[in-house]
C-alpha positions in Angstrom: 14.8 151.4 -168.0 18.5 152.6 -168.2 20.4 153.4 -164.6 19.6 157.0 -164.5 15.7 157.1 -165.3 16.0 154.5 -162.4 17.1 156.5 -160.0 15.1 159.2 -160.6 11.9 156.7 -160.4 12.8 155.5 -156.8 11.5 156.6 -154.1 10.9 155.0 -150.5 8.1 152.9 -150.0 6.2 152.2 -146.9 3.2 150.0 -148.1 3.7 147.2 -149.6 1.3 144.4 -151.0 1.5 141.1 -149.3 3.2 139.3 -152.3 5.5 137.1 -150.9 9.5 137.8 -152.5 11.0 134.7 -153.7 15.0 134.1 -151.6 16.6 133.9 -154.9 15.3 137.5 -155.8 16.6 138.7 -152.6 20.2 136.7 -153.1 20.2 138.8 -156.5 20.1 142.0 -154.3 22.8 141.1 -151.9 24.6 139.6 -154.6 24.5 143.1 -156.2 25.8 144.8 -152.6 28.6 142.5 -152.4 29.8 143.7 -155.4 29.5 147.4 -154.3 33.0 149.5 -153.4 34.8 148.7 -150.2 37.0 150.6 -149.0 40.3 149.4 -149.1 38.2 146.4 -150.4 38.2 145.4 -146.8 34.2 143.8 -147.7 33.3 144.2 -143.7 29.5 143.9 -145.1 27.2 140.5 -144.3 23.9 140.4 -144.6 20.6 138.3 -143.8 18.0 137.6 -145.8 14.4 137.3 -143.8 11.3 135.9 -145.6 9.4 133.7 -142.8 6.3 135.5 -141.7 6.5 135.2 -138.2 10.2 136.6 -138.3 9.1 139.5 -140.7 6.8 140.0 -138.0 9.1 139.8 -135.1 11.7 142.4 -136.7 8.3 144.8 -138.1 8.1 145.1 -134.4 12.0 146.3 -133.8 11.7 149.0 -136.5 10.8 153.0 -136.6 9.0 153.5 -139.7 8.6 157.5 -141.1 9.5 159.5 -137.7 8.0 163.1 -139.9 4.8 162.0 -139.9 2.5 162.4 -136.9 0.7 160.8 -135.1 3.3 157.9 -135.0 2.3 156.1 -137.9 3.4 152.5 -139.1 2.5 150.7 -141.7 -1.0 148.3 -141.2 -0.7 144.9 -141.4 -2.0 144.7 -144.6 0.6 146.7 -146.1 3.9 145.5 -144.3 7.0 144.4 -146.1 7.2 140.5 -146.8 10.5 140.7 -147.0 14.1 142.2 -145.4 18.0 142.3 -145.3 19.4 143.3 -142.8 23.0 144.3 -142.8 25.5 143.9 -140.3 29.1 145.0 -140.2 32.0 142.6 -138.9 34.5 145.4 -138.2 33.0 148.4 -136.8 36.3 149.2 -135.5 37.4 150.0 -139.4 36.4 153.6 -139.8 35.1 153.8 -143.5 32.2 150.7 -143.0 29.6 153.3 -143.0 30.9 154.3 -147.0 30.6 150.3 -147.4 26.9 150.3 -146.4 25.7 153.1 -147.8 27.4 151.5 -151.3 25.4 148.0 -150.9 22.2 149.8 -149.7 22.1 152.0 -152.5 22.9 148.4 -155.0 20.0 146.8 -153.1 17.4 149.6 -153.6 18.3 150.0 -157.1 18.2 146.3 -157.6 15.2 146.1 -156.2 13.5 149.2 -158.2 14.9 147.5 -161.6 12.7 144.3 -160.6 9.9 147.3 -160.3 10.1 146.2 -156.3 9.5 148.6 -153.6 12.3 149.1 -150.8 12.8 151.6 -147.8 16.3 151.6 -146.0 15.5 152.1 -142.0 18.1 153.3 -139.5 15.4 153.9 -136.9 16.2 150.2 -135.4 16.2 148.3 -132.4 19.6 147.0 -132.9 20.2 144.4 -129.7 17.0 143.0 -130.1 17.4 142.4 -133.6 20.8 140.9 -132.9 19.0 138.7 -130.5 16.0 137.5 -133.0 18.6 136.7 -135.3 21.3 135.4 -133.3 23.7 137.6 -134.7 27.3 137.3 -133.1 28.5 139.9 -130.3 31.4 140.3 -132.7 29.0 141.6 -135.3 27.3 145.3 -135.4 23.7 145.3 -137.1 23.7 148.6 -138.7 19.9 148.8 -140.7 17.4 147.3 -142.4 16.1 147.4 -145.3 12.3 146.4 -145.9 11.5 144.9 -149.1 8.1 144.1 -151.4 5.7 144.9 -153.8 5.1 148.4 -154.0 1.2 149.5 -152.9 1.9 153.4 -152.8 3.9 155.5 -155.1 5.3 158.7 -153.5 4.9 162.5 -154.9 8.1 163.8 -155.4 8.1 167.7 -154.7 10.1 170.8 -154.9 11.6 171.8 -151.0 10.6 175.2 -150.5 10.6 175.4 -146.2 11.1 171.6 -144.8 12.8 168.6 -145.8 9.5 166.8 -143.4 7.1 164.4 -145.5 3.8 164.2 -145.5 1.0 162.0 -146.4 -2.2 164.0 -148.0 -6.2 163.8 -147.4 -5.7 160.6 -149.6 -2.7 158.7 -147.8 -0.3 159.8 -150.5 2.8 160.6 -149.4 4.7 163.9 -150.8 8.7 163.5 -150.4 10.2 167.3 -151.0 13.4 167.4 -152.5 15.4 170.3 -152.7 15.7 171.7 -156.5 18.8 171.0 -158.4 20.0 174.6 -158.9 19.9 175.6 -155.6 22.8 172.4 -154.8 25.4 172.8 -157.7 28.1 174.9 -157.9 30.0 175.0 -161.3 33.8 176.0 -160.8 33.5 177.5 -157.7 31.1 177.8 -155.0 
């Protein structure tokens, strides 16, 4: 699949199968974020890889999973991510790091999709605690997550017409909208 036809295929997943994800797959993906821009090439980014089950488990439990859809709904335990990486930032001080995450988020998801893997990038976190799981250093800022595994869903992209919310349907599908392409370019002039 070429780059573009990939991004158009990926969506957020929020069930996954419980296939385990081999650590050298997940190096791959952090590979491909440290090779991401920096800013200034200042490379504030570190990541950690998570693949035991009972620490999967213990950072499921420090995570906010699709806030639009109500009653609060997380994924069962059948269907949880078997793996993560989580990024943290060693100079939160330096004021472009969130440009730096976004670049090696979007490498990881895109990674992941080419190896036909499911990903979903959460910012809804419990930050201290998972700095305290995973021992990360006061010096160090976790700023998200992002769950990894074998896709067991595949979202229904739609055209936005009212709300940006998702929703899931009589079925469990979910339906993302997205707003339509004319109505967000500008050509020459707004």
């Amino acid at each position: 699949m070429n780059a573009y036809d990939m991004i158009l295929s990926r969506r957020t997943i929020r069930r996954f199968s419980q296939k385990p994800l081999d650590a050298e797959l997940l190096k791959k993906f952090v590979n491909a974020a440290r090779l991401a821009p920096s800013a200034a090439n200042l490379q504030p980014l570190e990541y950690i890889i998570v693949t035991e089950k009972k620490q999967c488990a213990q950072l499921f439990e420090a995570l906010g999973w699709a806030a639009y859809i109500q009653p609060k709904w997380t994924p069962d335990e059948n269907e949880r991510p078997t793996a993560y990486i989580i990024v943290i930032v060693k100079d939160s001080k330096n004021p472009y790091y969130k440009y730096d995450v976004g670049f090696a988020a979007e490498n990881i998801v895109l990674a992941a999709e080419a190896e036909g893997l499911g990903s979903c990038i959460l910012c809804n976190i419990q930050r201290e605690t998972i700095q305290r799981i995973f021992t990360v250093p006061s010096s160090f800022t976790v700023d998200m997550v992002i769950a990894l595994g074998q896709k067991a869903e595949q979202p229904v992209v739609e055209d936005m017409n009212d709300s940006v919310k998702y929703w899931r349907d009589e079925s469990g599908s979910l339906h993302v909208p997205k707003r339509k392409l004319n109505d967000m370019i500008h050509l020459n002039k707004f």
